[in-house]
N, C-alpha and C positions, 0 to 999 in steps of 0.2 A: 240740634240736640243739646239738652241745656251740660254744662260742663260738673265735673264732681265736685263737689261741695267739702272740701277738708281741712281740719285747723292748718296752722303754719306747721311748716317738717320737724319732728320732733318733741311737738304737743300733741296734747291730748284732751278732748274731750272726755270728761267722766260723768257716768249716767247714774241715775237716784240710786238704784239698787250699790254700785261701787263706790258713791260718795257715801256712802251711808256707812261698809264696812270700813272705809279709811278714818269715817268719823271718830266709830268704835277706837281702833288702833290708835290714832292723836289721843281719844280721851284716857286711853289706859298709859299714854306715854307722859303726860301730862300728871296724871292724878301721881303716878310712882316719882314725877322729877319733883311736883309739889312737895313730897310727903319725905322726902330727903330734903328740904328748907329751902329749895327756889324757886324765884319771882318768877314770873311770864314778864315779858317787856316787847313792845312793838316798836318798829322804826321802819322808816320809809323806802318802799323799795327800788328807790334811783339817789345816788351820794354824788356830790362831786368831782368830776370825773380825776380831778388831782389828788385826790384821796384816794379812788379806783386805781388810779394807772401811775401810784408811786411806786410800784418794782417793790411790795411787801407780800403778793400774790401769786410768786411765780408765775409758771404757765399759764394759770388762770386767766390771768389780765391778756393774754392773747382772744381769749375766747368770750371777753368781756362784750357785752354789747353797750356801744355807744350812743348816745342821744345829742341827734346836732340841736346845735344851738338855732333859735329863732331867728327869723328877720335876715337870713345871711343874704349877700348881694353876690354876683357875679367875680368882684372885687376879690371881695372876703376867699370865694374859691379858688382863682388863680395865684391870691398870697398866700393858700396854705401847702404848708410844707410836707405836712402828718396829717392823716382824718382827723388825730386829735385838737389839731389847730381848731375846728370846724366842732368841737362836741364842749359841753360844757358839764353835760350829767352823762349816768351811766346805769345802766341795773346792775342791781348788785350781783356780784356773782358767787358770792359765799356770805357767809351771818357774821363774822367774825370782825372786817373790814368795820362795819355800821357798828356793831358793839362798841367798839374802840373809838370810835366818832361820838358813840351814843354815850359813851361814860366820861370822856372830854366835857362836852357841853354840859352835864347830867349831875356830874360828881357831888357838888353841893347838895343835894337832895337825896345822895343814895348813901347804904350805912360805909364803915372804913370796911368791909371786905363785905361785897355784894356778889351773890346768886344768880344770875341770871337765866331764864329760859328762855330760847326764843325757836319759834317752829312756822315755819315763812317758805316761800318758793324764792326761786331763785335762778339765773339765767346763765347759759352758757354756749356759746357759739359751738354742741358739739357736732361729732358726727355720730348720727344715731344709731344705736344699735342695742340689743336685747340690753336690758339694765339700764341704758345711758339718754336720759333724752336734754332736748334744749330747754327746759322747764320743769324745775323739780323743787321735792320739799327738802327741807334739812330741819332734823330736829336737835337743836343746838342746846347745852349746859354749861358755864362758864363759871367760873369765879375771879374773879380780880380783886387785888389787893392783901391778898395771901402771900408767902413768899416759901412757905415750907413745903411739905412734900402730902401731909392731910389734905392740900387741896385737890394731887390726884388720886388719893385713894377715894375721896368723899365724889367726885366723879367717875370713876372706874365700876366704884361697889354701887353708886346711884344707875348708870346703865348697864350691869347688869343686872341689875334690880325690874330694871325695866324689860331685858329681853326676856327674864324671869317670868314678868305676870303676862305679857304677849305668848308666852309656851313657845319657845324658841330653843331650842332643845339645841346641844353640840357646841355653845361657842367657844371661845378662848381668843385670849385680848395678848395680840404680841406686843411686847416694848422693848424700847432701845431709849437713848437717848442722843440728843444732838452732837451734845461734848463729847462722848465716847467718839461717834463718827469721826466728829474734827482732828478728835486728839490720837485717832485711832492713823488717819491720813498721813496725819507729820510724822509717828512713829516710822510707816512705811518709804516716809520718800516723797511723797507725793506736794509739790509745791502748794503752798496756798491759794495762789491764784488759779492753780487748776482745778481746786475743789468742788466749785459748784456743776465741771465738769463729769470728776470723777464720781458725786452722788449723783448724778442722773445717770450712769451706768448701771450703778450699783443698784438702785433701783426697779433695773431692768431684771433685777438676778432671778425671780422667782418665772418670769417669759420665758428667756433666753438660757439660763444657767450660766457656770461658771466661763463653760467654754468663751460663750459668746459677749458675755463681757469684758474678760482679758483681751479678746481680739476685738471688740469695737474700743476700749480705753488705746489698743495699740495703735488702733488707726487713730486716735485723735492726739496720739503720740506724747502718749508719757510712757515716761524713764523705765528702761525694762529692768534695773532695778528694784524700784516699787511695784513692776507687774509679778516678778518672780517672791518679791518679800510678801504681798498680796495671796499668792496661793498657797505660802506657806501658812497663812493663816487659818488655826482648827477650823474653827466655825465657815471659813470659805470653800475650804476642803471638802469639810463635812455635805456642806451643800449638792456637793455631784456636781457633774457633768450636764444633767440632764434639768432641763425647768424643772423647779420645785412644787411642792403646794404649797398653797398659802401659809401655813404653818410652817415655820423653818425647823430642820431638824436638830440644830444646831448645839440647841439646850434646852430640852425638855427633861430638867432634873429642877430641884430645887434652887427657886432661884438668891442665890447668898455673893457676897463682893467675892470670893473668892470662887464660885460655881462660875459666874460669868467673865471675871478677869481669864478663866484656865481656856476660854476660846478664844482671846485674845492677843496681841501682839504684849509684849512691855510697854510701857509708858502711857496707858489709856489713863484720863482722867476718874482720880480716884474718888472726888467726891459725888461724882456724876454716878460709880459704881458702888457706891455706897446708899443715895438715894436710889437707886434704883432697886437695891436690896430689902431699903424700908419700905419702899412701896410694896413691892412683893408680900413683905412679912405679915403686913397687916390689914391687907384684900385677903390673904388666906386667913387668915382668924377672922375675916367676918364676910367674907362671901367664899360661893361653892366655884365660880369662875376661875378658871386655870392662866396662868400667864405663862407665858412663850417669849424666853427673852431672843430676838433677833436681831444680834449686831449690824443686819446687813437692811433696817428696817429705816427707810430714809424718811417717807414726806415730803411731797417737791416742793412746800410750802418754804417762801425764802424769810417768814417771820417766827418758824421755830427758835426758841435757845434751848432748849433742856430736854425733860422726858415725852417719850412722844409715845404714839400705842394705835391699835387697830383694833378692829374687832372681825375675827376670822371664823367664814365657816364652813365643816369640811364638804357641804356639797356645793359651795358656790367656787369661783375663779377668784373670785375678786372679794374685794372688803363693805363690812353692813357701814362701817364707820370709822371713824377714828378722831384723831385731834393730839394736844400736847402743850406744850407753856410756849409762851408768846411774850416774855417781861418786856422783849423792845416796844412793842406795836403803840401802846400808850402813848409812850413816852412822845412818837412823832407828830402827836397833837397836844398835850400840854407841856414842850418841854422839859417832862420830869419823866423818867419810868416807872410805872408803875406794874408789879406783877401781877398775872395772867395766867393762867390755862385753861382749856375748852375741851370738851369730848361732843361730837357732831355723829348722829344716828343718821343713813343715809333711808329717807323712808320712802324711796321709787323699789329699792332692795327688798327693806323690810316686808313690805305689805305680800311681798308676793310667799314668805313662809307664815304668815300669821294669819288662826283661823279662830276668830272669836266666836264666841256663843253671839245668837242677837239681841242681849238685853233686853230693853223697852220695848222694843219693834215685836217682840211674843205678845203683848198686847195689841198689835194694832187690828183695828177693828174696818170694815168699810160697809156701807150704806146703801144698797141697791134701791131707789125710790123710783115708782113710777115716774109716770106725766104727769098725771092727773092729784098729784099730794101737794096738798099745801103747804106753800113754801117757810112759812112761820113755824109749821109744825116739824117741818124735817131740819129746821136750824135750830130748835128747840132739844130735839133731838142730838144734835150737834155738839151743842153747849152744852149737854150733862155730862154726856160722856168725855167731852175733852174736860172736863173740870173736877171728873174723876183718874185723870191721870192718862185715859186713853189717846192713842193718838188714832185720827177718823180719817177716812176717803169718799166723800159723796161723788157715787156713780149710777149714773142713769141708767136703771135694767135697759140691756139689751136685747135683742133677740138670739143673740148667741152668747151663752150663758158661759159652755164652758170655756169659749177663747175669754170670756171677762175673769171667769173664774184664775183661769191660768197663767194669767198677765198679773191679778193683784198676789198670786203665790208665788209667782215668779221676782214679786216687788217686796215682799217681806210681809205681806199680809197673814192674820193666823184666824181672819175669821169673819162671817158676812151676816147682815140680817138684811130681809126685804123690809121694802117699807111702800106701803101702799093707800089708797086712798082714805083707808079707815082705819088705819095707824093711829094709836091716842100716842100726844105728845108726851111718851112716859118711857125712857130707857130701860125701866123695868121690865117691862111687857114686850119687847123684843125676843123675837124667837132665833139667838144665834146657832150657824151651824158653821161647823171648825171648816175649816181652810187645810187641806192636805199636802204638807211640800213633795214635790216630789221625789221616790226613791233613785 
């Protein structure tokens, strides 16, 4: 008995009918990231695995796949220490990594504050489950070489621009920023060296809730202290007891330096709450997208500096996307920093709310030709019509008409003509009859 035949776990095969509506969705993500001034840019999907697995990926680089190096001997396997001794490339595991590689090498050729679009798959050692697989697309928008804070609103108001023309109805983009976190930590107590510890709790808070992050912080034993100064904090409070939803409640009012300091400890960094404020002020005078400021909004990414954000929706669990400023990451390949920030569409998420019209495809036409037609005549045939803008399917009448029938309306077809032995080479003279989708 021959065995089942299945991609690797956590891929997918996609069929003409579903490549075809994902087509639609890239081209409408595309034409909206265009039409707000950025480039598309390609780069290669395996980087050096020392640029992979520099510790600027967080957890990521855990789930990174690696690619051993050629030619290894027996030798080479007993002296290696690490798999990575044994790898010398990697797939990438997020757009962001290669960008920063890509504008390194690049920079001479691109303007002083470059646009970027990049919309690529991408690999991830995960464990699969509804939303999450090991192979997926990211639709990425960047700017570098910016340093103000128009870089994130001209990203913020650009995707939602884009969830706009996909009919993505309900979203809202929380932000916080990195510095508030940091400076929010020292306020409380919390040593610095424990920090990378204490935002992966925090992290956890819309899972777990409040309860359950004070008592996992307490197992990894910080100062009760900073756990009791910690829940005295509004916005922590406010949170509940119980997992939250995506949306935090924390501050859904205007968001102004002082609407978001009043959820906060003293001493949070004031310029960070001040951009934060600008940003706010000026997505609302030009887009309808609501912001959610959440102090408690981390990013396990360990190459944030600044303002970070998500994009949340009230019927999903989890987030369509997100991103935030990155000024270090540059800098680890040309020596200098250069500023950054990204907002990244997660489109395994997206595709599954977004229901386009079929564009072109209300055109497409298909061809039932005998046996017995001449083959000149039926390519002739072929040729006008795709030269009129249609798109054609030559299919040999079958004997069963309507499984033919219901396969090409099932494939996006809207309409058929036979064609038979005395067919004139003349698309005119074609007798079409519509193609019915089904109710």
């Amino acid at each position: 008995m021959a065995s089942a035949v299945t991609p690797p776990r956590g891929m997918r095969d996609i069929l003409p009918t579903e490549k075809a509506r994902r087509e639609r969705v890239l081209a409408t993500v595309r034409s909206v990231y265009r039409a707000h001034g950025f480039d598309e840019i390609e780069t290669p999907v395996v980087e050096d695995s020392a640029r992979l697995f520099s510790g600027l990926g967080g957890d990521n680089e855990k789930l990174a796949y690696a690619v051993m190096k050629r030619g290894l001997t027996v030798d080479d396997l007993a002296a290696a220490t690490s798999p990575l001794d044994l790898a010398d490339l990697g797939l990438r595991f997020d757009l962001t990594v290669p960008l920063a590689r890509f504008y390194a090498s690049n920079r001479g050729q691109l303007p002083s504050v470059f646009r970027a679009i990049q919309i690529a798959p991408v690999w991830r050692a995960e464990r699969p489950q509804k939303g999450r697989y090991r192979q997926f697309v990211q639709c990425d928008i960047d700017i570098i070489g910016e340093p103000g804070i128009v870089a994130e609103v001209e990203l913020i108001t650009a995707t939602a621009a884009a969830l706009d023309a996909l009919g993505v109805p309900g979203c809202s983009i929380r932000i916080n920023d990195r510095r508030i976190l940091t400076s929010m930590l020292i306020a409380l107590g919390f040593a610095a060296e424990s920090h990378p510890a204490v935002l992966i709790s925090l992290d956890k808070l819309d899972k777990i809730g409040t309860t359950g992050v004070v008592a996992e912080l307490a197992e990894r034993g910080m100062p009760a202290a900073a756990l009791t100064a910690l829940q005295a904090v509004p916005a922590f409070a406010a949170f509940g007891a119980e997992a939250a939803t995506h949306a935090a409640p924390a501050a859904a009012q205007a968001l102004t330096a002082e609407s978001i300091a009043a959820v906060l400890p003293a001493g949070v960094d004031e310029q960070a709450l001040a951009d934060l404020a600008g940003i706010a002020a000026a997505v609302a005078a030009s887009s309808a997208v609501p912001l959610v400021f959440d102090p408690f909004l981390v990013r396990g990414m360990g190459y944030y500096t600044g303002p970070i954000f998500e994009v949340a929706h009230p019927e999903l669990g989890y987030s369509l996307g997100g991103g935030g400023r990155y000024d270090g990451m540059i800098g680890r390949f040309l020596g200098a920093d250069v500023p950054a920030t990204g907002f990244s569409l997660g489109f395994e998420r997206l595709i599954d709310l977004v229901d386009l019209d079929e564009g072109d495809d209300a055109a497409a036409s298909a061809l039932l030709y005998d046996a017995d037609v001449e083959l000149g005549v039926l390519m002739t045939l072929k040729a006008q019509l795709v030269a009129g803008g249609v798109r054609v399917r030559l299919l040999k009448r079958p004997k069963n008409m309507k499984a033919a029938l219901d396969q090409l309306t099932a494939e996006g077809f809207a309409r058929f003509a036979v064609v038979g032995a005395d067919s004139a080479a003349d698309a005119a003279t074609l007798d079409w009859r519509r193609l019915e989708p089904a109710s």
